[in-house]
Backbone bond lengths (Angstrom), bond angles and torsions (degrees), N, CA, C in turn:
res aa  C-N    CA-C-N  psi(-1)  N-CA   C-N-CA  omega(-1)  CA-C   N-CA-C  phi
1 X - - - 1.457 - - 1.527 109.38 -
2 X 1.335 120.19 134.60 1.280 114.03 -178.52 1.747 129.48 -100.14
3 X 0.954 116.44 170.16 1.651 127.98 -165.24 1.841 97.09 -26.47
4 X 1.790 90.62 -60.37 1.896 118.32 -143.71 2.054 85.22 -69.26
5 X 1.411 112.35 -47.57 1.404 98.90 -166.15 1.458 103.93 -86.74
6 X 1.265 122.53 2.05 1.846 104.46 177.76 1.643 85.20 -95.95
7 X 0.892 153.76 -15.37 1.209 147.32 172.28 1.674 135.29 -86.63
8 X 1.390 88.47 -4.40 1.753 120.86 -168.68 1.304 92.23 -65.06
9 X 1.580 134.18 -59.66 1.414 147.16 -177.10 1.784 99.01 -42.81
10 X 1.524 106.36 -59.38 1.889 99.53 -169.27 1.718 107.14 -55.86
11 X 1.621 109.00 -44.44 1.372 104.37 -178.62 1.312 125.00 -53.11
12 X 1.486 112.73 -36.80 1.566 122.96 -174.95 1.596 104.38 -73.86
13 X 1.329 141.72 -35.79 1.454 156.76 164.22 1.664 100.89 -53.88
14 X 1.454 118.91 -64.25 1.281 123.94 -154.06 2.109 94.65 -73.57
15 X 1.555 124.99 -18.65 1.511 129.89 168.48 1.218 107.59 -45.88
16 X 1.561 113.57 -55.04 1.475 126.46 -177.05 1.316 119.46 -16.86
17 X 1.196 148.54 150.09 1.449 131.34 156.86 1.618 102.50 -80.20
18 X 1.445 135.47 -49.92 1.367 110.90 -179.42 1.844 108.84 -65.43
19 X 1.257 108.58 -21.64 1.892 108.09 -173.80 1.520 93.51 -58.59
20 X 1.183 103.25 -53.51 1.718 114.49 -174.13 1.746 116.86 -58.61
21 X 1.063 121.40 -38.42 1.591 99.71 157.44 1.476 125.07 -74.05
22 X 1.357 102.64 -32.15 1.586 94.34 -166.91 1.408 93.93 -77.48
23 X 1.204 125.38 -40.72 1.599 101.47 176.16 1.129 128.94 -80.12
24 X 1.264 126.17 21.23 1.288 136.01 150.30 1.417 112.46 -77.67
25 X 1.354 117.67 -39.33 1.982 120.62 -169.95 1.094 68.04 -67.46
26 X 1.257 122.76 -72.10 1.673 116.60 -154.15 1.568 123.16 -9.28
27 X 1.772 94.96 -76.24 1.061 106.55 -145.22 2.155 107.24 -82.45
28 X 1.860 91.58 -10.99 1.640 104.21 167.63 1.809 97.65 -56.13
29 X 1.515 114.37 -73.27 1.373 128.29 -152.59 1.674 97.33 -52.97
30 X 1.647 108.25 -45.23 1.268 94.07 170.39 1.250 118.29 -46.77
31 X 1.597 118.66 -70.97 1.627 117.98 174.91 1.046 121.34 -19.25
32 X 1.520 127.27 -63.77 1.540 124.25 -155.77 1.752 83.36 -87.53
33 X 1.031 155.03 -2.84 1.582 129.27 177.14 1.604 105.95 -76.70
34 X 1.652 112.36 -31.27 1.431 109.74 -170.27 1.088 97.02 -108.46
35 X 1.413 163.61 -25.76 1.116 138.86 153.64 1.584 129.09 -87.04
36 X 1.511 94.97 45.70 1.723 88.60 173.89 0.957 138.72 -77.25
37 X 1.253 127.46 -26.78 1.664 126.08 161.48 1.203 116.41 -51.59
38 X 1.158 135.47 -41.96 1.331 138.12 146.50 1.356 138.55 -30.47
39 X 1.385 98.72 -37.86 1.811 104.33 -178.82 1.477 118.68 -137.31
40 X 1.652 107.00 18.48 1.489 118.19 -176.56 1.984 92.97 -104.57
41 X 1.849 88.28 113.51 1.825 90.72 173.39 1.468 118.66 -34.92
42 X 1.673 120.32 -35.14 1.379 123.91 -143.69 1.396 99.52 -135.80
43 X 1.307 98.34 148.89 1.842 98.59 165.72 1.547 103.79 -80.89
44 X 1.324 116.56 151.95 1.523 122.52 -147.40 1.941 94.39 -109.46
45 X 1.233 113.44 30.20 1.509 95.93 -164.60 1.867 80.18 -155.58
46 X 1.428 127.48 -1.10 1.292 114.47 -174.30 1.261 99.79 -109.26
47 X 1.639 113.15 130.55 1.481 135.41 172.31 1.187 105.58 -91.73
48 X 1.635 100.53 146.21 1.511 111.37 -151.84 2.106 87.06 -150.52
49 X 1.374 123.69 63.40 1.462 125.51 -173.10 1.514 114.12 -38.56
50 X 0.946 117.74 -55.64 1.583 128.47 -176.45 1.189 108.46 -62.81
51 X 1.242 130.22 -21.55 1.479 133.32 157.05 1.131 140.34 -85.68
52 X 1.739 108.62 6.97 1.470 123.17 -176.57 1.808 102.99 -72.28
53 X 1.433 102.92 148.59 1.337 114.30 159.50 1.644 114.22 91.71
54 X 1.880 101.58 -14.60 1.967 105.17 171.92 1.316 102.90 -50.45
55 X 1.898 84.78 137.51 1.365 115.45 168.25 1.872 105.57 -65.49
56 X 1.028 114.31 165.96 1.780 127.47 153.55 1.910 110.46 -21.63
57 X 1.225 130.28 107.01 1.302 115.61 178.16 1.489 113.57 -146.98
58 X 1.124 114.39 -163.00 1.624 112.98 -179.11 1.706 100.59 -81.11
59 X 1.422 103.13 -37.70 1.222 91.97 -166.98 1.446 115.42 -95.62
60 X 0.982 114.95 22.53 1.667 121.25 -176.14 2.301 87.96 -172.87
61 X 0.992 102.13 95.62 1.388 113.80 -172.10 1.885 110.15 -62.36
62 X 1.280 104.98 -41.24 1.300 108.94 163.74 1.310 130.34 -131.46
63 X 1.482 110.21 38.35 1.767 117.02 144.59 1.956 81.65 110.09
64 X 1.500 103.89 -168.27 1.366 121.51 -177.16 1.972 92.75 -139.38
65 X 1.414 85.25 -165.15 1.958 88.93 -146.80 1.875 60.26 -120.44
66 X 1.487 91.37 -171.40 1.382 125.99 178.70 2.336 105.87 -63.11
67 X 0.852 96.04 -44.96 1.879 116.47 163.73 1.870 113.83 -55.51
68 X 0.846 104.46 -38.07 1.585 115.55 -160.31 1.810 108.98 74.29
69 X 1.618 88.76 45.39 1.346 78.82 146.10 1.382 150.82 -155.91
70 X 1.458 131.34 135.93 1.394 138.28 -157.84 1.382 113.51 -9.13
71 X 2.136 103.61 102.55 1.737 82.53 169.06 1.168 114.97 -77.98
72 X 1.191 142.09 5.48 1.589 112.25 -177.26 1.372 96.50 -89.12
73 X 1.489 146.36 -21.15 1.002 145.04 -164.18 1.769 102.45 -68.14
74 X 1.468 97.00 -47.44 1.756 106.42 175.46 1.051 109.74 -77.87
75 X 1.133 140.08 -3.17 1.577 137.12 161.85 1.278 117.44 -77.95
76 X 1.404 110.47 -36.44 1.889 120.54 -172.90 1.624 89.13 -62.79
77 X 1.635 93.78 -61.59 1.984 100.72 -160.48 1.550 99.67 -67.12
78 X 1.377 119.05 -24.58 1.666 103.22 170.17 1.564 114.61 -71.51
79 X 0.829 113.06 14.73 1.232 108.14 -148.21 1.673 79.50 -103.04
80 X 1.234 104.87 -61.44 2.090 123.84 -173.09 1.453 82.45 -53.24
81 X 1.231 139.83 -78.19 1.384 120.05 -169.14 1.438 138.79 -52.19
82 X 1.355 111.50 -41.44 1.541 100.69 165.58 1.587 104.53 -73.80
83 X 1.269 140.58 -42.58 1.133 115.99 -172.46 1.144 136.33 -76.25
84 X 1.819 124.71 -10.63 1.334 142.85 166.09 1.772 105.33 -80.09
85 X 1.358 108.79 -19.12 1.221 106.91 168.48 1.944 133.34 -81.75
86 X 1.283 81.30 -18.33 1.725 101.96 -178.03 1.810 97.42 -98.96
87 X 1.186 103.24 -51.26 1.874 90.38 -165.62 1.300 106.80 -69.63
88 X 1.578 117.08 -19.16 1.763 115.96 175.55 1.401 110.23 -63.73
89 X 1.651 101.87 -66.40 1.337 114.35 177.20 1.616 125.28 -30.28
90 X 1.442 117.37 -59.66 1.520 144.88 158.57 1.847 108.60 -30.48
91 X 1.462 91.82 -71.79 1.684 95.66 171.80 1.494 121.66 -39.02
92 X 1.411 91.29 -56.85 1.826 89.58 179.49 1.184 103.38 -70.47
93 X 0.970 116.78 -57.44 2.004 107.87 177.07 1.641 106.79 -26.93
94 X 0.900 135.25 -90.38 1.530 161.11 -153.83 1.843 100.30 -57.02
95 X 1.426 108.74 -56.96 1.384 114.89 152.37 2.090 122.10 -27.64
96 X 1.075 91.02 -65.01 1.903 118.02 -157.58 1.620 98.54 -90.72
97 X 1.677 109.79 -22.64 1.658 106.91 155.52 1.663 119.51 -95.86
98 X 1.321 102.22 -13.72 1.780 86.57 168.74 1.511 117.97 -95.11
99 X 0.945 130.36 0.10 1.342 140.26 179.60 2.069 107.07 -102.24
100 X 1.378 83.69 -19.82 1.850 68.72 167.95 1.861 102.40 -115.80
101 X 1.232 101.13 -16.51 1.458 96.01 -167.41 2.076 98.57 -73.05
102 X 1.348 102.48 -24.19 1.455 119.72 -159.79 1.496 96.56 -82.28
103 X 1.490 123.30 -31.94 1.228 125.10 -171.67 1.535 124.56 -92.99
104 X 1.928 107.46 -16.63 1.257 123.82 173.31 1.811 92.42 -92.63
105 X 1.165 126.61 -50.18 1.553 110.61 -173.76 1.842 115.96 -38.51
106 X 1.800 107.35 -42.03 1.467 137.29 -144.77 1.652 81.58 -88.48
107 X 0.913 113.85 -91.07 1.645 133.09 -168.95 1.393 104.81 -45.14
108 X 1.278 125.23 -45.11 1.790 108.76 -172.82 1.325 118.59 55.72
109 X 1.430 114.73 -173.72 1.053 109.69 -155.95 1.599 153.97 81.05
110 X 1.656 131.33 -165.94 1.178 105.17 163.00 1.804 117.03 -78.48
111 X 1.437 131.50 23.41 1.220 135.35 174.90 1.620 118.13 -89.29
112 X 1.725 70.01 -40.59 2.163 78.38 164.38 1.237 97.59 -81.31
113 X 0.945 135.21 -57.54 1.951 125.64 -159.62 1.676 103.16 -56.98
114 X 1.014 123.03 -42.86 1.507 129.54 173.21 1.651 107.20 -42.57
115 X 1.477 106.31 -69.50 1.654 117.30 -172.36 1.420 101.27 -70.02
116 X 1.390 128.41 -32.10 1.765 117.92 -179.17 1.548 108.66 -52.85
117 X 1.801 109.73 -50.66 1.314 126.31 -171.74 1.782 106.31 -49.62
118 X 1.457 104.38 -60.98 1.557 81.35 -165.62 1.602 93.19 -103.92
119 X 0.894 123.36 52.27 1.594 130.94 151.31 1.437 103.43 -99.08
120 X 1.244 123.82 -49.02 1.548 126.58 171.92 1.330 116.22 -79.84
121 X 1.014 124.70 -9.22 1.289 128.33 156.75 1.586 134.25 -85.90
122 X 1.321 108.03 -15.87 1.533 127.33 158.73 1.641 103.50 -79.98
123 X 1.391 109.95 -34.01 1.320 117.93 -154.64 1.917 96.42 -60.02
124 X 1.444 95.20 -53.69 1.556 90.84 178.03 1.135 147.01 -62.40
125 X 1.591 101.98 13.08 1.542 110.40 -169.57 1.606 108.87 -112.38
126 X 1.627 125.26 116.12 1.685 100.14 -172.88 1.292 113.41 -50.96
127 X 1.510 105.97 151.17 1.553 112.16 146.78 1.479 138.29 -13.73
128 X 1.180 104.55 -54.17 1.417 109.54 174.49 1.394 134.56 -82.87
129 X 1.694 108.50 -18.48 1.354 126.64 155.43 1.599 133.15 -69.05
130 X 1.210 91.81 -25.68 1.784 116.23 -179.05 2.143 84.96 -72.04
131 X 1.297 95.67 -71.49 1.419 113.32 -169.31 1.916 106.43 -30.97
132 X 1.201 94.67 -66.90 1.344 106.05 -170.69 1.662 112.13 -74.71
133 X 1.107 122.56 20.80 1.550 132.21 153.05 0.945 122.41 -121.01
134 X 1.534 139.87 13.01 1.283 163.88 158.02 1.280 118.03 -97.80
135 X 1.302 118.70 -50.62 1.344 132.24 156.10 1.506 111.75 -36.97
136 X 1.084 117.64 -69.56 1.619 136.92 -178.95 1.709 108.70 -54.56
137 X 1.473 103.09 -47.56 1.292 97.18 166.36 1.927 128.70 -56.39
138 X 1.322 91.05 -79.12 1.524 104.67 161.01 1.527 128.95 -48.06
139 X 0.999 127.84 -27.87 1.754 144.00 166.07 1.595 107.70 102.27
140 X 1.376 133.47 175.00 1.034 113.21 -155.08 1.901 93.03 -121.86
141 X 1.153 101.14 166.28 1.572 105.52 -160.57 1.817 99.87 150.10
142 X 1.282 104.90 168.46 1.839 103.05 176.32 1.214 106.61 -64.96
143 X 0.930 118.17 -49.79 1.787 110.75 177.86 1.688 136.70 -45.47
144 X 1.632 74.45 -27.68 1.743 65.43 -173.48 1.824 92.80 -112.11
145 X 1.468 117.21 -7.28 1.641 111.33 149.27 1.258 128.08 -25.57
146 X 1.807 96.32 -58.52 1.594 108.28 -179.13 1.153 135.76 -69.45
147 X 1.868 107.98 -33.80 0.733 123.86 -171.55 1.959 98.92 -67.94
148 X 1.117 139.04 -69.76 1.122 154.19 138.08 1.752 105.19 17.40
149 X 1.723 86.35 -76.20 1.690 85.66 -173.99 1.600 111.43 -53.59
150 X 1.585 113.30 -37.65 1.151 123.31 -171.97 1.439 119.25 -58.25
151 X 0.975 120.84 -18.77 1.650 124.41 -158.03 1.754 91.97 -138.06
152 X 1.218 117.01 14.17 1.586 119.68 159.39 1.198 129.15 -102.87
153 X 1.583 109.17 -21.73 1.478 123.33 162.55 1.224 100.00 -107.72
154 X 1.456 154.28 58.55 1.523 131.20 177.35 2.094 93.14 -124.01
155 X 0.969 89.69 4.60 2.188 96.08 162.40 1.140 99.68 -89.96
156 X 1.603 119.81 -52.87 1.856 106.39 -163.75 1.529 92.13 -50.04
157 X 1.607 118.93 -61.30 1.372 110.42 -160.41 1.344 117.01 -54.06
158 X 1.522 112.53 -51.90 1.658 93.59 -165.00 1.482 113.21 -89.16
159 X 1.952 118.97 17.71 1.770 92.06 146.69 0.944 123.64 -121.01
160 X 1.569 116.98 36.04 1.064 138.56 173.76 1.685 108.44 -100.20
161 X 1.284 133.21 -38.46 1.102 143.52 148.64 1.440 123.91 -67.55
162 X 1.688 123.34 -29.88 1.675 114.68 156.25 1.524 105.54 -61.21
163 X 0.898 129.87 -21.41 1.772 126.06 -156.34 1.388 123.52 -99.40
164 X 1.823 98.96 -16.73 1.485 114.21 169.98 1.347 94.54 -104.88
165 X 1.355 148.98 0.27 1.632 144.37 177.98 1.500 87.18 -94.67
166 X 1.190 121.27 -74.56 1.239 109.89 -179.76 1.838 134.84 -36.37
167 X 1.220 101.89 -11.06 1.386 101.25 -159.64 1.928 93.11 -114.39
168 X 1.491 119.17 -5.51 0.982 123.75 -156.88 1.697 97.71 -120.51
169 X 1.609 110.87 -32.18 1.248 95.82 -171.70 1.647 134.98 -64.12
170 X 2.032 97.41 -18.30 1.352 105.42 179.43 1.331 123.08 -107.87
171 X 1.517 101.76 28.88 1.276 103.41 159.08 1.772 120.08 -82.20
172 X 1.690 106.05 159.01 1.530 133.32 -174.81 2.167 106.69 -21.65
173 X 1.609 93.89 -63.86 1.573 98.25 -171.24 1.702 118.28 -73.73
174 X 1.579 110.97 -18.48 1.412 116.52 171.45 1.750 103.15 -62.31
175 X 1.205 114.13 -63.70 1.291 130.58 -161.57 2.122 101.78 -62.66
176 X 1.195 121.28 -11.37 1.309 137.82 -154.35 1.921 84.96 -106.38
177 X 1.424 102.25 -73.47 1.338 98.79 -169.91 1.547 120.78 -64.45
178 X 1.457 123.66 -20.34 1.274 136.03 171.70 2.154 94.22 -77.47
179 X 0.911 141.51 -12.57 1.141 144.60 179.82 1.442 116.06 -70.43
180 X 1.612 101.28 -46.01 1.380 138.93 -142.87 1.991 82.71 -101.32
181 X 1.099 128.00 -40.79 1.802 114.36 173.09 1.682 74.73 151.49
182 X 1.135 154.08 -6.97 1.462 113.21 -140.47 1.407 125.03 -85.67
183 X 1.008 138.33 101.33 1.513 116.86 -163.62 1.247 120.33 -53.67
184 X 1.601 105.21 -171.35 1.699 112.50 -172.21 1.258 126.41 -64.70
185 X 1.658 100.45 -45.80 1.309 109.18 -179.11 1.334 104.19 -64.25
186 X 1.368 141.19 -46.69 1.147 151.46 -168.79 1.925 110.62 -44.38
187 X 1.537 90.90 -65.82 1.657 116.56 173.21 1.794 102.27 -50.86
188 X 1.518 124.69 -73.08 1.110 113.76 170.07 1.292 136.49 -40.13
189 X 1.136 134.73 -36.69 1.023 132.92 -178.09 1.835 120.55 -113.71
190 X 1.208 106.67 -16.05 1.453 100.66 151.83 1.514 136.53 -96.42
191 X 1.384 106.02 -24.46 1.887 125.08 169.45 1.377 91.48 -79.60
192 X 1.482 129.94 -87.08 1.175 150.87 -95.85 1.918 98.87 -89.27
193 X 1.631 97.96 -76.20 1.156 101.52 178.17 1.276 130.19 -66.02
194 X 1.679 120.28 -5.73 1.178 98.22 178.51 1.751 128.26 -85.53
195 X 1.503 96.83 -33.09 1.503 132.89 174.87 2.060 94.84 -67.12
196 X 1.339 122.74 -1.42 1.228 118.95 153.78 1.740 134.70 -100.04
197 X 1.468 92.02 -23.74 1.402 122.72 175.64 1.722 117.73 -34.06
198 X 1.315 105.91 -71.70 1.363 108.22 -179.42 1.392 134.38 -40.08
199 X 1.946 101.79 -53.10 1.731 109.50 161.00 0.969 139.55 -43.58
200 X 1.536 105.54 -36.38 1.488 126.35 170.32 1.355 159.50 -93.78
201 X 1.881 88.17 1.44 1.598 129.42 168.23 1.743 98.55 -91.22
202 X 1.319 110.51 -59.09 1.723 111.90 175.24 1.194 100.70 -28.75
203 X 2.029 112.35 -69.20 1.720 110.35 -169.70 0.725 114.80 -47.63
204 X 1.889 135.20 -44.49 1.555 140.85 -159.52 1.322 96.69 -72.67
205 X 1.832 140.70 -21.58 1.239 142.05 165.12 1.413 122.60 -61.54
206 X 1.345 103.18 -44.70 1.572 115.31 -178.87 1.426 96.80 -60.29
207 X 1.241 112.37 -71.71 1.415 147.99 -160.51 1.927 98.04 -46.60
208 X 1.057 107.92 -13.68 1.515 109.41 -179.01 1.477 111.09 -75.49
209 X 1.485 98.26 -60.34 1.723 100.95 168.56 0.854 137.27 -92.45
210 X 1.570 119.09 42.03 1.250 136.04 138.23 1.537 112.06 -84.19
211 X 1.271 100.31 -51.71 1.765 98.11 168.40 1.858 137.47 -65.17
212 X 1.380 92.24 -11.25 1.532 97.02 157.65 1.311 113.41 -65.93
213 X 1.752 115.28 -42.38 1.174 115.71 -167.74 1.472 107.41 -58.62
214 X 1.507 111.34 -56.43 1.440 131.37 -177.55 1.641 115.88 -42.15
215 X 1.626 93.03 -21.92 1.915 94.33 -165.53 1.610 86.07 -93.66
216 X 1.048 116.40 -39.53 1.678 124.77 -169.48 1.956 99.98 -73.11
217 X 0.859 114.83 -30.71 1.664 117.86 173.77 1.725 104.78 -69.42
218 X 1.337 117.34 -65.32 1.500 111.74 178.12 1.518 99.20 -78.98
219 X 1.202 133.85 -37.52 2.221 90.34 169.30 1.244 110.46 -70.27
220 X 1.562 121.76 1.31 1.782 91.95 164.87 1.193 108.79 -90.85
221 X 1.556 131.53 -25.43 1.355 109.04 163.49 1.651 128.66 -74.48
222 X 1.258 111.07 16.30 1.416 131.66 -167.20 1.908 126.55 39.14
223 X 1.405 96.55 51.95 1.051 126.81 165.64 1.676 112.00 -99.45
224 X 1.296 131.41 -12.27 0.951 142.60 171.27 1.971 123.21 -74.24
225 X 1.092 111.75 -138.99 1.796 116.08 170.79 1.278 95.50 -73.03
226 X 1.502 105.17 143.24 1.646 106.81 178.98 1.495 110.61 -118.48
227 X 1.139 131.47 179.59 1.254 109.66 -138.22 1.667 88.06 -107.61
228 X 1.683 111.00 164.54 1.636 129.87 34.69 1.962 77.84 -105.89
229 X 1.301 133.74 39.32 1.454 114.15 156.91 1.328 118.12 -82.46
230 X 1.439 131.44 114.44 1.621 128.14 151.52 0.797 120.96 -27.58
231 X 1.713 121.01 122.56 1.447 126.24 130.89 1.045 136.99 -119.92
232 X 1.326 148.16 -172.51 2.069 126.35 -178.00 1.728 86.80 -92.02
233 X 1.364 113.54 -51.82 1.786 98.54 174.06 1.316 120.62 -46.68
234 X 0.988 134.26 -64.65 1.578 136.68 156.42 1.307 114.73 -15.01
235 X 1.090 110.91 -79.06 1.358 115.74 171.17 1.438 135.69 -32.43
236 X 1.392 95.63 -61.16 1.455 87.68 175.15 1.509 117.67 -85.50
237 X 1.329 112.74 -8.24 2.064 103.20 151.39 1.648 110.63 -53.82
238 X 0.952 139.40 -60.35 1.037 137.26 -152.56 1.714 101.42 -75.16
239 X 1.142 120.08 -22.66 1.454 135.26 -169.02 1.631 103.69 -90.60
240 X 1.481 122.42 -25.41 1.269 119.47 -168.44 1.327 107.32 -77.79
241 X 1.494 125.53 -31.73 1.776 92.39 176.57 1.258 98.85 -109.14
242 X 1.425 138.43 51.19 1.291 135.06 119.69 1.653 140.01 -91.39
243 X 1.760 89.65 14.56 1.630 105.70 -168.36 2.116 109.12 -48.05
244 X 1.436 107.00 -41.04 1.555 89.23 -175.32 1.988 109.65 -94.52
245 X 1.325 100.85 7.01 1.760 98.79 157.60 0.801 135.82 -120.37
246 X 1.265 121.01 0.41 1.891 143.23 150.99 1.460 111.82 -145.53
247 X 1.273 94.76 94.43 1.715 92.92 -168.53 2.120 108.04 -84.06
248 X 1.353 80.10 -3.03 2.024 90.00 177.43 1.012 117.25 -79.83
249 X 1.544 103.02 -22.43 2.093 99.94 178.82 1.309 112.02 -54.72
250 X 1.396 115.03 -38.53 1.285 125.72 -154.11 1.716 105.78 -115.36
251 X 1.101 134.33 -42.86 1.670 133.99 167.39 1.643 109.86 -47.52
252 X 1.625 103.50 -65.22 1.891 110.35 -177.35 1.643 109.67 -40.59
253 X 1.459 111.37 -59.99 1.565 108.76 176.04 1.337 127.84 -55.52
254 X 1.557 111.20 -46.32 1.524 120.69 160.53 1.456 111.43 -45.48
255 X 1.264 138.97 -65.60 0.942 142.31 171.96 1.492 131.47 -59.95
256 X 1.668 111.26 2.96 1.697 110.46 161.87 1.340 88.75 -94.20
257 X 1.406 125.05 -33.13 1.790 119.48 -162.29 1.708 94.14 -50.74
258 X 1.623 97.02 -63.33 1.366 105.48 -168.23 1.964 122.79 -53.71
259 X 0.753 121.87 -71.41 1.945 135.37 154.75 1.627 85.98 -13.21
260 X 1.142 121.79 -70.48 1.686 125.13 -146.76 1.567 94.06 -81.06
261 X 1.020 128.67 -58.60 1.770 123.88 163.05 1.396 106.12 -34.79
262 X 1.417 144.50 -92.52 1.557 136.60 153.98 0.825 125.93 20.96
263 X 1.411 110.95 -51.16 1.854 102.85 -143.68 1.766 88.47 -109.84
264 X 1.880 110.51 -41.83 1.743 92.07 150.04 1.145 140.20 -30.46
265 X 1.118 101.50 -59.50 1.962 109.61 -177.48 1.620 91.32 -77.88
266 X 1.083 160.21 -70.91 1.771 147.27 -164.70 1.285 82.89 -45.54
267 X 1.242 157.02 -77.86 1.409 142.97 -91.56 2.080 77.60 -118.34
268 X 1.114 108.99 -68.89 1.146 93.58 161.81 1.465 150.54 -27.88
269 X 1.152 111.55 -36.36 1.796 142.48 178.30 1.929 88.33 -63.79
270 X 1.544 94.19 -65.79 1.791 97.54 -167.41 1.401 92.03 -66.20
271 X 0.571 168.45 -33.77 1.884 148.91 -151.52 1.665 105.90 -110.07
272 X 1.108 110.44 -21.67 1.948 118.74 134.15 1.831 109.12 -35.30
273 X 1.144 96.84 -89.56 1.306 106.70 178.54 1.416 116.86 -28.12
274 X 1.051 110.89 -78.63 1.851 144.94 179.52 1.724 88.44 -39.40
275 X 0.991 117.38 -53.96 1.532 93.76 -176.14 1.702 103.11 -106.79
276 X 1.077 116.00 41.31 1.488 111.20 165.05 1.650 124.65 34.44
277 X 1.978 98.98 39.84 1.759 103.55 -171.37 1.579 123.15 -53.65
278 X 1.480 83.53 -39.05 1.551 97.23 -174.04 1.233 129.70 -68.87
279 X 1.571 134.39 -18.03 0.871 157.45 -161.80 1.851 99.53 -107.85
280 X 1.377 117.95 -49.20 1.752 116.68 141.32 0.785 123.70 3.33
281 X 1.237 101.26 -71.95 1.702 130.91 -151.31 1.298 121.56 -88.41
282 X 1.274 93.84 -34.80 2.455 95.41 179.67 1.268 72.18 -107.22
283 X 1.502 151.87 51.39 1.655 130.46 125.34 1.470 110.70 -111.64
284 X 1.291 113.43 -7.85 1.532 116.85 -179.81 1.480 96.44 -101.96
C-alpha cells in the first residue's frame, strides 16, 4: 500500500470543516510541543519573584504562575510533556494489544481463554484506578506515567483487535490462502493484521485524549512530571488554590487540556467517517 493511499483517509477527514479545525489545533500544538525552545519567549524553569502573580500582558502574553514564570512558556513545554507522554504511552498500548489480542484471536484455545480472562478482568477496573496503582507501585515521574497509562488501556486494544481477528479469520480468502500452504505467521501478519489495522489506529486516536486527561489527572495529583518539568496537570495543581488571585494559572492549562481533547475526538469523529469504520464493523 502506498504513502498517497494510506493517507487518502486523513486527507478526506482533514476536508471536513470540523476535521479541518481540529487538525489544524492539532497540527499547531503539535508544532509548538517540538519546537519549543525555539518559540517559547522564556526559559520554562527560571524564577523571576517580583514577577509572580502578572496579569495577561505584552510582556508576558498570558500572565506568570506563582514563580514569575512565563505561562505561555509552561504551556508550550507542557504541552511536549503531556503530549509525548500520551502518544508514547498509547503506542505501546496499541502495539502490546495487537500482538496479544492478534495472537489470542489466531491461536484459540486455552491461550485465548487465558488472555480473554484477565483482559476482562483488567477490563473492569477504570483507567484511572489501574493508573494510580501502578503509579504508586513504580513511583511517579514520566516513566512510570507511561508505563501506567500504558498498561491501563492495553484491554481496549487487545479486545478490540481479538474481535476484528476473529471476525476476519473465517472469511473466503483466509481459508483460500491457508489452502494454498500458507502458514500462520504468514496469514497473520500479511491477511490478518492489516485488514485490522485501521479500527485500531482510530481507537489508539481516540484513546489518546483520554490519556492526556489521565496524564493531566495524575500531575494534578503530582504523581505525574515533577517539577521544575511542565505539565497542564501540574500546572493546574499548583494553580488551584490560587483560582480567585490568578485565575490563569489554572483556566489557560485547563483549557489546552480541553481544545486538545476536542479537536482529538472532532478530528477523530471525521477519519471515522473517511474510512467508513462503522459500517466495517456491523458487516463483520
Amino acid at each position: 500500500m502506498s504513502l498517497a493511499r494510506s493517507l487518502a483517509p486523513v486527507a478526506r477527514a482533514a476536508r471536513t470543516p470540523m476535521g479541518a479545525i481540529a487538525g489544524l489545533w492539532l497540527a499547531l500544538i503539535v508544532a509548538a510541543a517540538i519546537f519549543a525552545p525555539l518559540i517559547a519567549p522564556y526559559a520554562y524553569d527560571v524564577q523571576n519573584l517580583p514577577e509572580s502573580f502578572q496579569p495577561p500582558s505584552s510582556a508576558h502574553l498570558l500572565g506568570t504562575d506563582e514563580f514569575g514564570r512565563d505561562l505561555l512558556t509552561r504551556i508550550i513545554y507542557g504541552a511536549r510533556t503531556s503530549l509525548s507522554v500520551s502518544v508514547i504511552s498509547i503506542a505501546i498500548s496499541v502495539f502490546a494489544g495487537m500482538v496479544l489480542g492478534a495472537a489470542a484471536g489466531y491461536i484459540g484455545g486455552a491461550f485465548d481463554r487465558a488472555v480473554t480472562i484477565v483482559v476482562d478482568l483488567s477490563w473492569s477496573f477504570p483507567e484511572i484506578l489501574v493508573a494510580l496503582i501502578l503509579v504508586a507501585i513504580i513511583g511517579p515521574g514520566v516513566t512510570g506515567t507511561m508505563a501506567a497509562i500504558g498498561v491501563a488501556y492495553l484491554a481496549q486494544f487487545t479486545r478490540l483487535t481479538r474481535a476484528q481477528i476473529l471476525a476476519i479469520r473465517s472469511e473466503t480468502y483466509i481459508e483460500a490462502a491457508r489452502s494454498l500452504g500458507a502458514g500462520g505467521r504468514f496469514i497473520l501478519f500479511r491477511h490478518l493484521l492489516p485488514n485490522a489495522l485501521a479500527p485500531v489506529l482510530v481507537a489508539g486516536m481516540l484513546a489518546t485524549g483520554d490519556a492526556i486527561i489521565l496524564e493531566a489527572t495524575l500531575g494534578f495529583f503530582g504523581l505525574g512530571a515533577q517539577p521544575p518539568l511542565p505539565s497542564w496537570g501540574s500546572m493546574m495543581s499548583s494553580g488551584s488554590a490560587l483560582l480567585f488571585k490568578a485565575p490563569w494559572i489554572i483556566i489557560l492549562p485547563g483549557l489546552a487540556v480541553a481544545i486538545t481533547v476536542i479537536a482529538i475526538n472532532l478530528f477523530g469523529d471525521a477519519l471515522i467517517r473517511a474510512l467508513d469504520i462503522k459500517t466495517r464493523l456491523r458487516e463483520a
